[in-house]
C-alpha positions as CSV (number, residue, x, y, z in Angstrom):
1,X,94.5,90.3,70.1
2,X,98.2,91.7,69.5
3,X,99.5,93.8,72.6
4,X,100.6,97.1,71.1
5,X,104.4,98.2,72.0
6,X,104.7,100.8,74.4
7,X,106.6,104.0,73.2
8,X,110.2,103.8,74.5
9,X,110.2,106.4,77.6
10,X,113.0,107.0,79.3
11,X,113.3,109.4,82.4
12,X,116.6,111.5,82.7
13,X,117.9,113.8,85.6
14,X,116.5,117.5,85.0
15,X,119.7,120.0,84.4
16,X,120.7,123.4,83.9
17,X,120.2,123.0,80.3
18,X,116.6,122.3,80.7
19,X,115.8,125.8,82.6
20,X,114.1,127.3,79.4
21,X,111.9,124.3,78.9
22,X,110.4,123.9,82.4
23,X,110.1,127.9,82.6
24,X,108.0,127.3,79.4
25,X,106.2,125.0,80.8
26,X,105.6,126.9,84.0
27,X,103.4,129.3,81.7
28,X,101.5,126.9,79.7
29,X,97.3,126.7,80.7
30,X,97.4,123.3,82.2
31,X,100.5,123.7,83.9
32,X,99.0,127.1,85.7
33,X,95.6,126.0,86.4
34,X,97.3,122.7,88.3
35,X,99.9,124.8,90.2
36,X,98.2,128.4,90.3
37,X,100.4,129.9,93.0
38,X,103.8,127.6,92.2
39,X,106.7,130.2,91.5
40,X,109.8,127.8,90.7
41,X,113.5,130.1,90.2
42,X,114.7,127.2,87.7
43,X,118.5,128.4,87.7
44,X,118.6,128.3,91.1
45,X,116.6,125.0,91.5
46,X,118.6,122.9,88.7
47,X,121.4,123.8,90.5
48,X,120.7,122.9,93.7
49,X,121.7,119.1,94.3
50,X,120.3,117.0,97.4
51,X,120.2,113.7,98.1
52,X,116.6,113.3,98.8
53,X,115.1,114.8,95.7
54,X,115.2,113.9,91.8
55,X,114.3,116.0,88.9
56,X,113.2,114.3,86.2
57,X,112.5,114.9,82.4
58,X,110.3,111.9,81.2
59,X,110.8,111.5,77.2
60,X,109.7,109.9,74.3
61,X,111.6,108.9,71.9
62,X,113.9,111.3,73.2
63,X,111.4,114.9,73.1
64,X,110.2,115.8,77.1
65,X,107.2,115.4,77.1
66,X,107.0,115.7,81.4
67,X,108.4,117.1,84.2
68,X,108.8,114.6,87.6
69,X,110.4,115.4,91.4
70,X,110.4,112.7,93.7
71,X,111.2,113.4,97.0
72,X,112.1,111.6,100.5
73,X,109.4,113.3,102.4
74,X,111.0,112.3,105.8
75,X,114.7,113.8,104.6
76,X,112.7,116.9,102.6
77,X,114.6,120.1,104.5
78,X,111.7,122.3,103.4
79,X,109.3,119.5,105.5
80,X,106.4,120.2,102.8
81,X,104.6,117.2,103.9
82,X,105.2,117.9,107.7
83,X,106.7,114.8,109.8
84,X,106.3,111.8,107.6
85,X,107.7,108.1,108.6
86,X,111.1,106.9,107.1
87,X,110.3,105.3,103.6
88,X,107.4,108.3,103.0
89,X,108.1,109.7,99.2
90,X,106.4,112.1,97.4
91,X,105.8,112.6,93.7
92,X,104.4,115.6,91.5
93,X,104.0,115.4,87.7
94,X,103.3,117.6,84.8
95,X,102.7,117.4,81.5
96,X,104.5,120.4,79.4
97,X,102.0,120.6,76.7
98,X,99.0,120.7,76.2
99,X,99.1,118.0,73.2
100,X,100.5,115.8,74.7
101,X,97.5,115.7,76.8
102,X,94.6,112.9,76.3
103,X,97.1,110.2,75.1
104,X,97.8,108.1,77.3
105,X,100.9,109.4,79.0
106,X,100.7,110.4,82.2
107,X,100.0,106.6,83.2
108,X,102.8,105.5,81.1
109,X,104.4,108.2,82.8
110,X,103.5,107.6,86.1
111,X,104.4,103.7,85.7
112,X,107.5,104.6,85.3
113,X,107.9,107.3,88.4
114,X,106.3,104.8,90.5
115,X,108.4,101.9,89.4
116,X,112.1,103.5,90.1
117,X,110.2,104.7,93.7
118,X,109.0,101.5,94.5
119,X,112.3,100.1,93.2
120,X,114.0,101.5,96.6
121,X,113.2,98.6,99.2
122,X,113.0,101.4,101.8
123,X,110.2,102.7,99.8
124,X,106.9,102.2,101.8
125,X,104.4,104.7,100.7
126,X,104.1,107.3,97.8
127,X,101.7,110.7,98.3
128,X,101.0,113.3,96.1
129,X,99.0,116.7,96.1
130,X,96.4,117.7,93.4
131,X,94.6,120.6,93.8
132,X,91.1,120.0,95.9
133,X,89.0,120.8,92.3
134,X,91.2,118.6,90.1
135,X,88.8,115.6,90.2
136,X,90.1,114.2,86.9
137,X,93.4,113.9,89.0
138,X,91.4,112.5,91.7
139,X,90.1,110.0,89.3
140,X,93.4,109.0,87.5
141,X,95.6,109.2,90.9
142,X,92.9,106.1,92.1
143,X,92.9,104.2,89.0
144,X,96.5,103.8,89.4
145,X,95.8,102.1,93.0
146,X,96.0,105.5,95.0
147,X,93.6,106.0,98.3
148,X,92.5,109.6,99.5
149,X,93.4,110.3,102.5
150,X,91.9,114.0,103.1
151,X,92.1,117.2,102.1
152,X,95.0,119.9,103.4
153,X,96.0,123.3,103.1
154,X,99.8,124.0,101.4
155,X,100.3,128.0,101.2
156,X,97.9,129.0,99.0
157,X,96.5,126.0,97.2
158,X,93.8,123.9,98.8
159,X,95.1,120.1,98.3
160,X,93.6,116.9,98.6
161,X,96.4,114.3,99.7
162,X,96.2,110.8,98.4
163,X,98.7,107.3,99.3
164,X,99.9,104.6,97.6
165,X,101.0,102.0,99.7
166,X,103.5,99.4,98.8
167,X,101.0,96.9,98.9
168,X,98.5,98.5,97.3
169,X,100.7,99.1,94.1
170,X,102.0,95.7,94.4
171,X,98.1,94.3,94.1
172,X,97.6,96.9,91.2
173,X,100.7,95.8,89.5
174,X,99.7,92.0,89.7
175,X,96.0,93.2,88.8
176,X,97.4,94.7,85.2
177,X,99.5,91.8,84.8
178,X,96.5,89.3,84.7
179,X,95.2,88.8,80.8
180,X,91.4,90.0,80.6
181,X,89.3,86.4,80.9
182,X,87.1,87.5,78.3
183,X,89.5,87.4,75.8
């Protein structure tokens, strides 16, 4: 059996150039049915640097196809998560449209927002927030190693919180390295 390439992704820091395209894809059906209540001032976002947050635009073959933030939850000045331990990150993702959907790419996607977090050493655990409904998240967050760890209130959305701890994406990692035996 011949391994098929994987597309060549490549995840760049979100500017002000790209204020049009994640407004867009603020209003698109997926985006607003996974975020119902998120209002996001892009200008004034983009522009705002800190050290303990990325932006990301994930590509392929240089279109955006995704929008990622990771954040230090224990630095985070808004304290979203509440008090997290040092090495605490968190990580929200969306795809912009809606074909892009159903092919694969949010675990491509994810591999690679996982990867640069895990990358830090200081890195100990990753979280992350669907909506409490959003059990196809639910179902795709644990294929990719993630634990639930119970539900939460943020503002207006009704969450449910889910942890993926170095080890456990270590052992997932190692688990998708191994070839199949019934090959």
């Amino acid at each position: 059996m011949r391994s098929q390439a994987k597309p060549p992704w490549t995840l760049r820091t979100a500017t002000t150039a790209d204020q049009a395209l994640l407004s867009h894809w603020d209003e698109q059906p997926q985006v607003r049915a996974a975020m119902p209540n998120s209002q996001r001032d892009w200008a004034v976002e983009l522009a705002r640097e800190l050290p303990w947050r990325q932006y990301l635009i994930a590509e392929l073959a240089g279109r955006p196809v995704a929008f990622i933030e990771l954040l230090d939850a224990h630095r985070d000045d808004e304290q979203y998560w509440g008090a997290c331990p040092a090495g605490t990150r968190a990580l929200d993702i969306w795809i912009g449209e809606a074909a892009d959907l159903g092919q694969g790419y949010g675990a491509q996607i994810m591999a690679l927002a996982l990867q640069r977090l895990f990358d830090d050493p200081a890195t100990t655990e990753v979280l992350l927030d669907p909506l409490a409904e959003n059990t196809r998240a639910h179902d795709f967050y644990r294929r990719l190693g993630f634990e639930f760890i119970g539900n939460r209130r943020f503002e207006e959305d009704d969450c449910s919180i889910f942890r993926l701890s170095r080890q456990a994406w270590l052992a997932h990692q190692d688990s998708q390295s191994k070839p199949e035996a019934n090959l």
